[in-house]
BADREN-237164 format. One line per field, with one value per residue (C-alpha): x, y, z; residue number from 0. Coordinates in Angstrom, 1 decimal. Layout:
x: (X|...);
y: (Y|...);
z: (Z|...);
num: (NUM|...);
This chain:
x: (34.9|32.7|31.0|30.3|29.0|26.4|25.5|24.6|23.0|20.6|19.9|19.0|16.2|15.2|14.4|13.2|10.5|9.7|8.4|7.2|3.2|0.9|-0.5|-4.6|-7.6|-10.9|-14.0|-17.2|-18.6|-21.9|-20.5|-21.3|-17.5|-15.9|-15.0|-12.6|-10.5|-10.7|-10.2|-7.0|-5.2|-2.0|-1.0|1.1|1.1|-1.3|-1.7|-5.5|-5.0|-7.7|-12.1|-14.5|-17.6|-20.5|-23.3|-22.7|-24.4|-22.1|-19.7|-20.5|-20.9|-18.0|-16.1|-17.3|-17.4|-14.1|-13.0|-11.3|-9.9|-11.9|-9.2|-9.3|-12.7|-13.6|-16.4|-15.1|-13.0|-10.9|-9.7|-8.9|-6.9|-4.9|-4.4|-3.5|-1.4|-2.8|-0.8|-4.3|-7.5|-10.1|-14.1|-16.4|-19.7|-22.1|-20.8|-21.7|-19.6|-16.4|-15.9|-16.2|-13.6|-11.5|-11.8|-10.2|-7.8|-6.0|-4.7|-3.2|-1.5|-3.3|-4.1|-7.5|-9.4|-12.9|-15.3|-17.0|-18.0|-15.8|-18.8|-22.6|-22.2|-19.9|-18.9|-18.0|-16.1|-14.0|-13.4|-12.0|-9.5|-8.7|-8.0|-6.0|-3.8|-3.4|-2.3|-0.7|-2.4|-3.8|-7.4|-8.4|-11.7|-12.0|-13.8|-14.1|-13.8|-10.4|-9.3|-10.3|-7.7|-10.4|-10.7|-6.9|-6.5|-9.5|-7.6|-4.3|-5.9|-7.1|-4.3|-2.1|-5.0|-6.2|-9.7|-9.6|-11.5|-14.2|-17.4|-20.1|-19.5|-22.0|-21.3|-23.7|-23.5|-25.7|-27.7|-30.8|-31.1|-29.8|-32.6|-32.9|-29.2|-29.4|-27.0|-26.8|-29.8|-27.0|-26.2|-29.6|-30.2|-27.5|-28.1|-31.8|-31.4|-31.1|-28.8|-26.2|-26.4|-26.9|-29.2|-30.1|-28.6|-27.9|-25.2|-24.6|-23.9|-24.0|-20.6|-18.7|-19.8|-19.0|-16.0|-14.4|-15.7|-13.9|-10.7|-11.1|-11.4|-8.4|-10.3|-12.4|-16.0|-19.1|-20.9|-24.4|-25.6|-29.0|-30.9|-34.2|-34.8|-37.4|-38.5|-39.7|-40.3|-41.5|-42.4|-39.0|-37.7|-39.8|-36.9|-34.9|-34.6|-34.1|-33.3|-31.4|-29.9|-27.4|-26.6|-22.9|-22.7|-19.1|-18.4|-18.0|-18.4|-22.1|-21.7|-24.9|-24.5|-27.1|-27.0|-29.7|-30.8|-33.5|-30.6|-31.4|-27.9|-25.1|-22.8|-20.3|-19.0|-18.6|-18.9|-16.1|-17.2|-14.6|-13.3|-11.2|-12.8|-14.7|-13.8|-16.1|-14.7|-17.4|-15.9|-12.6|-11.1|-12.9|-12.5|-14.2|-13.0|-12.8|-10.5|-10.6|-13.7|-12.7|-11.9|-14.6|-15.2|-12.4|-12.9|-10.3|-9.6|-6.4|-4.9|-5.7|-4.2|-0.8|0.1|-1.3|-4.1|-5.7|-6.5|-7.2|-5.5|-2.3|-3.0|-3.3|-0.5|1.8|0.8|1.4|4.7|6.0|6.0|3.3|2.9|-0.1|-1.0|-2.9|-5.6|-5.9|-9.7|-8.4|-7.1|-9.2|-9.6|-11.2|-13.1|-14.1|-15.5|-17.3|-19.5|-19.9|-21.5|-23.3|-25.3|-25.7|-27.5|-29.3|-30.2|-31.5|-33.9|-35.1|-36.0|-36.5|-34.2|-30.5|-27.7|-25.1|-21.3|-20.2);
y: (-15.1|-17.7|-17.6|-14.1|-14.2|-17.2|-15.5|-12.4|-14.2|-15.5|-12.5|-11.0|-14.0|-13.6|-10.1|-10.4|-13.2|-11.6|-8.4|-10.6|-9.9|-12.9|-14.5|-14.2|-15.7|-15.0|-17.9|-15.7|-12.5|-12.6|-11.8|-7.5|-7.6|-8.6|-5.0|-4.6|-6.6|-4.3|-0.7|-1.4|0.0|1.8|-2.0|-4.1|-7.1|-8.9|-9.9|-10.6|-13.7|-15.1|-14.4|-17.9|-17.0|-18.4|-15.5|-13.8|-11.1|-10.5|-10.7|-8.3|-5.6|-6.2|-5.8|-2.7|-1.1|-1.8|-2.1|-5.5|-7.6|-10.4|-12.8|-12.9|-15.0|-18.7|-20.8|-23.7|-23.5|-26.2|-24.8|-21.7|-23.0|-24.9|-22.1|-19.6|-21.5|-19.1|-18.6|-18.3|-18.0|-15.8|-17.0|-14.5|-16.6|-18.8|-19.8|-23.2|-23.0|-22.9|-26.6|-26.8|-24.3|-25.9|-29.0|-27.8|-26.0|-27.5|-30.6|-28.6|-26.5|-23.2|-21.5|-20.2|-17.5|-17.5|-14.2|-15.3|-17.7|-20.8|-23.0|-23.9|-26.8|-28.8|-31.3|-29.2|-27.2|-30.5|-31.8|-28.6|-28.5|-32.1|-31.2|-28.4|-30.2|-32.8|-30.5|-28.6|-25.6|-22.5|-21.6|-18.3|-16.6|-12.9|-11.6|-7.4|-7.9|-9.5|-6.0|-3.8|-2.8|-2.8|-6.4|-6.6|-4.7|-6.8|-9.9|-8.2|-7.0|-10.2|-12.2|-9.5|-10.7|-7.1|-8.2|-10.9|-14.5|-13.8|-14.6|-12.0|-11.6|-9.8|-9.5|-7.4|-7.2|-6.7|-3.9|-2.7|-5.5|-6.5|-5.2|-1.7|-1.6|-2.1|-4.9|-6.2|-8.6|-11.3|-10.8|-11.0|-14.2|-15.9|-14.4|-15.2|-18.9|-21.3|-23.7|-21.2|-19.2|-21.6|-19.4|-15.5|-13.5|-16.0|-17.3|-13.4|-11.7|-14.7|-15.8|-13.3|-13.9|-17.0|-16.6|-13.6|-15.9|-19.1|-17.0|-15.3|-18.4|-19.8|-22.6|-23.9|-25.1|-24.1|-26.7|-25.7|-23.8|-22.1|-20.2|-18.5|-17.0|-15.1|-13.7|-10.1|-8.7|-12.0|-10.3|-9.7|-12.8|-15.6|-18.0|-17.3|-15.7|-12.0|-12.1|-14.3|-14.3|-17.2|-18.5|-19.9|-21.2|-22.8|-23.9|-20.2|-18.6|-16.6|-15.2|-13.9|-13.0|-11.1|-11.3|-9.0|-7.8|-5.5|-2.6|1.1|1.4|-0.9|-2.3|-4.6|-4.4|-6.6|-6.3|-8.3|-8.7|-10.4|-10.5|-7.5|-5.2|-4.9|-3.6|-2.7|-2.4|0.2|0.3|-0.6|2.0|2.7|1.8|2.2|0.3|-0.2|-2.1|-0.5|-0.3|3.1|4.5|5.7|4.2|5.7|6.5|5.9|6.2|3.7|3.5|1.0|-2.0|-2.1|-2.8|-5.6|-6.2|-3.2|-5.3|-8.8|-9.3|-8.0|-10.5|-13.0|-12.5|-12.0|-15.6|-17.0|-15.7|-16.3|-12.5|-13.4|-16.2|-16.3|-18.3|-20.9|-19.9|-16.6|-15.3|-16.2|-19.3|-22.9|-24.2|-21.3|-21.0|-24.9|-24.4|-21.2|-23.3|-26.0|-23.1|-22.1|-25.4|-25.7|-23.0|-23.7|-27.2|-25.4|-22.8|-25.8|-27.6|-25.2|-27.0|-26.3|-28.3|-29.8|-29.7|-31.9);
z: (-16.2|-17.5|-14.2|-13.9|-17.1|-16.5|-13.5|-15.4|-18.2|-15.1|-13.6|-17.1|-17.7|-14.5|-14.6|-18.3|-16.4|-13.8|-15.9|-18.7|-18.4|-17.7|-20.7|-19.5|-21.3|-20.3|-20.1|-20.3|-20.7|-18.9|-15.3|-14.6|-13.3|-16.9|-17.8|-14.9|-17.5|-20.3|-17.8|-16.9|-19.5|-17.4|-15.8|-17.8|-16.0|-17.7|-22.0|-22.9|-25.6|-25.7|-24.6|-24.7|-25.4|-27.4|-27.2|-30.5|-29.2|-26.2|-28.1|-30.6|-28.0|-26.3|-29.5|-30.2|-26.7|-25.9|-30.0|-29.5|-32.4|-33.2|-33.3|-29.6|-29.4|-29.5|-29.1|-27.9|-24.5|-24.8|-28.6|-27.1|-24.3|-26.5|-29.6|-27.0|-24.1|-21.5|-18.3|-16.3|-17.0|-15.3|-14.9|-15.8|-16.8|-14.3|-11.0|-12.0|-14.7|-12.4|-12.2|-16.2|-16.8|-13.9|-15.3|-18.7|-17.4|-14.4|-16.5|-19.1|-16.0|-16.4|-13.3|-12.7|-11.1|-10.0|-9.4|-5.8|-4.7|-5.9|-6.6|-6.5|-4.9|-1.6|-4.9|-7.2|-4.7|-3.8|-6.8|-7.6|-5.0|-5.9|-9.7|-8.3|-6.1|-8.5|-11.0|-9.2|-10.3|-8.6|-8.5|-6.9|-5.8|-5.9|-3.6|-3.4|0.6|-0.1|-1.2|1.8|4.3|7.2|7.2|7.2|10.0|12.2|11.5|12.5|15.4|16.4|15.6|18.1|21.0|20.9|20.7|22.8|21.9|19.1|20.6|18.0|14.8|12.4|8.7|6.4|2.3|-0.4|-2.1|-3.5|-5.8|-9.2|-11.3|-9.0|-9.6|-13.1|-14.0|-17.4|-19.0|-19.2|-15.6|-14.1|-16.3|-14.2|-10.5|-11.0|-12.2|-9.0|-11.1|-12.6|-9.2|-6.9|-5.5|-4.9|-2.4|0.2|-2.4|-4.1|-0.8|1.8|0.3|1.9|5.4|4.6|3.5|6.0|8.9|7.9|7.7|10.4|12.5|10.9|8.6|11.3|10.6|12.4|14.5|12.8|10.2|10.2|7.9|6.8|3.3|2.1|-1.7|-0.3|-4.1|-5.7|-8.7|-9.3|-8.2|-8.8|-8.4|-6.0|-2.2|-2.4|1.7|3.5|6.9|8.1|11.5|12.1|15.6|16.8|20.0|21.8|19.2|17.1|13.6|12.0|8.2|6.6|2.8|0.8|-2.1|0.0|1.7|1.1|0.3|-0.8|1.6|2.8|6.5|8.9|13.2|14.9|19.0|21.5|25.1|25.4|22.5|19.6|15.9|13.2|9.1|8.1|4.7|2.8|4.3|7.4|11.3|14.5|17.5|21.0|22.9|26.3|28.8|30.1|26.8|24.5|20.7|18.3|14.6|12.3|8.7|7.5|4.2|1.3|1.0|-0.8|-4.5|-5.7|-3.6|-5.2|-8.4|-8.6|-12.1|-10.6|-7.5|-10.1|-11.8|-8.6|-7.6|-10.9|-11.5|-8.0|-6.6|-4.2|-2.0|-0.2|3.2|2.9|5.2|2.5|1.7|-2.3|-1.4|-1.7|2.0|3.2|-0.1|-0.2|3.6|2.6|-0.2|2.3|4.7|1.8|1.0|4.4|4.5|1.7|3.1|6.1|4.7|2.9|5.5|7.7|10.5|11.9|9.5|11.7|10.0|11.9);
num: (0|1|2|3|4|5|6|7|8|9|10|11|12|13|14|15|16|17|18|19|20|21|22|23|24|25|26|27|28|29|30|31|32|33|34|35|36|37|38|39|40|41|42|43|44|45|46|47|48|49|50|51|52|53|54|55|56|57|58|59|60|61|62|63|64|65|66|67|68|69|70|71|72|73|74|75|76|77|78|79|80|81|82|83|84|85|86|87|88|89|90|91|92|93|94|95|96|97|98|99|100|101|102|103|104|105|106|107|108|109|110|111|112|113|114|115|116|117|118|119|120|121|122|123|124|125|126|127|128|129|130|131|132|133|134|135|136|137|138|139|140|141|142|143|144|145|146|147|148|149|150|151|152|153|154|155|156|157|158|159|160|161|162|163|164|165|166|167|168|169|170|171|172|173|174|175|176|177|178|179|180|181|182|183|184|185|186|187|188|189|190|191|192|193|194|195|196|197|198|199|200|201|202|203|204|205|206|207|208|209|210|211|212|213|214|215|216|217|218|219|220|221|222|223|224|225|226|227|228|229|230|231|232|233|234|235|236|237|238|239|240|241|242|243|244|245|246|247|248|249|250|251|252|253|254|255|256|257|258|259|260|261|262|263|264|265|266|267|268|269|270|271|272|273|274|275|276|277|278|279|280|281|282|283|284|285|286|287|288|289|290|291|292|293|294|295|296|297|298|299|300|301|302|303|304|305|306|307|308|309|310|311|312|313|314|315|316|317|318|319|320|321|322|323|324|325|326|327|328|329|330|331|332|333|334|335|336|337|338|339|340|341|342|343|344|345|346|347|348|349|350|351|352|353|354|355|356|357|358|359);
């Protein structure tokens, strides 16, 4: 009897756990993604307790846009960290503030997630996955591409030997620009600044080539990295690139990633080329592929991902609380993430100089 009634007792706090929401904080307001937090309003799976943030301003409008009670803010990281025993915390200033809020966080054993891309520099990028794995403590990088089915269904496709060995891959993203899209004052501040950004669109929209290549070829590195940038609308970018286009070369294998701030339209697909066919993820949602010579190219529409990969706070949460185990070679995950940022200066280094960076 006393058995039955342990084991019941167990499976009560285990289910009382497992639908207990996940205690969030927030570490910044300036990033244009921040209100995804504050939309969310029919998922219970995550508690806001706590918003750092030392722009009064910011703060005052996000107060009253979203009528949030002022008890939820701090100025100083580390006090709120320690008043409100977050279960995770999710980055939403400068991308060169990532290894500052990782730092505060991973050895009190809070969990973090990052907006892309995990750093601004190869460094900062390692010593985060050192403080990580030393802490044992997650860190995460959200990328939007992360959440479309297409790219899902490219690796699957690959992985099943339906498109044979990669040899051409081509991955476009970026938009207008951030002024011609409109993004807020606090935003532009930080995607124009070379330190907080690391740089313009090769880091805004170069990170995702980056980051869908290095998964897709199963964490390995490229053998060279090449890149040209180019400021096409210098009066609106003074300080950093505005074009960039990256060359990953591996040993039988070309991937060309084309990161702007000058398309007509927004975008974000990617063009996956190999020995036995070809597959194209026009949007989140969209397909076409070919995978016979005699057949023609077929159109498809699949579904969106599954519950949670819908919303990065209820990936978050899943990982945190033990619903969700991802693989290591994940796009959220840090070894793919820490290789992306090494591509990334990289190709930085190379526009520089204006000569191929070998990874070797």
């Amino acid at each position: 009897m006393k058995y039955v009634l342990a084991t019941v007792l167990s499976l009560l706090l285990m289910t009382s756990n497992a639908q207990s929401p996940l205690r969030l904080a927030i570490a910044g307001l300036s990033h244009g993604h921040v209100g995804w937090v504050f939309n969310r309003p029919d998922k219970k799976d995550v508690e806001l307790v706590g918003i750092y943030e030392t722009d009064q301003a910011l703060v005052d409008r996000f107060v009253n846009r979203y009528k949030l009670d002022r008890k939820l803010f701090f100025t100083d990281l580390g006090q709120m960290l320690d008043q409100t025993k977050p279960d995770a915390v999710s980055a939403f200033g400068a991308i060169s503030d990532h290894i500052t809020i990782v730092r505060a966080c991973a050895p009190r054993k809070i969990h973090v997630m990052v907006e892309k891309p995990l750093a601004t520099t190869f460094a900062d990028a390692k010593e985060i996955q050192q403080l990580a794995l030393k802490n044992n403590s997650k860190v995460l990088t959200n990328f939007e591409t992360s959440w479309y089915a297409s790219n899902q269904y490219i690796h699957e496709l690959y992985q099943a030997g339906k498109l044979g060995e990669i040899k051409k891959v081509m991955i476009n993203d970026g938009h207008e620009g951030p002024k011609e899209i409109g993004v807020s004052k606090e935003f532009f501040a930080i995607l124009t600044d070379p330190a907080k950004n690391g740089a313009g669109a090769l880091v805004d929209f170069g990170c995702y080539g980056a980051n869908l290549m290095t998964w897709l070829m199963n964490g390995q590195k490229p053998l060279t990295v090449t890149a040209v940038t180019h400021q096409n609308k210098p009066d609106i970018y003074p300080r950093v690139d505005d074009e960039a286009t990256i060359v990953l070369q591996y040993p039988s294998a070309q991937c060309i990633i084309q990161g702007s701030w000058n398309w007509t339209f927004a975008r974000k697909d990617m063009e996956v080329y190999g020995t036995k066919g070809y597959a194209v993820a026009v949007d989140a949602t969209t397909i076409r592929e070919r995978l016979q010579a005699k057949e023609p190219e077929e159109r498809k529409k699949i579904a969106p991902r599954p519950a949670p990969f819908t919303d990065p706070f209820s990936v978050l949460a899943d990982v945190v609380q033990g619903r969700l185990k991802l693989e290591p070679n994940d796009l959220y995950e840090l070894p793919v993430n820490v290789t992306a940022v090494e591509i990334l200066e990289a190709a930085k280094q190379s526009a520089k100089s204006g000569k191929t960076v070998s990874l070797k």
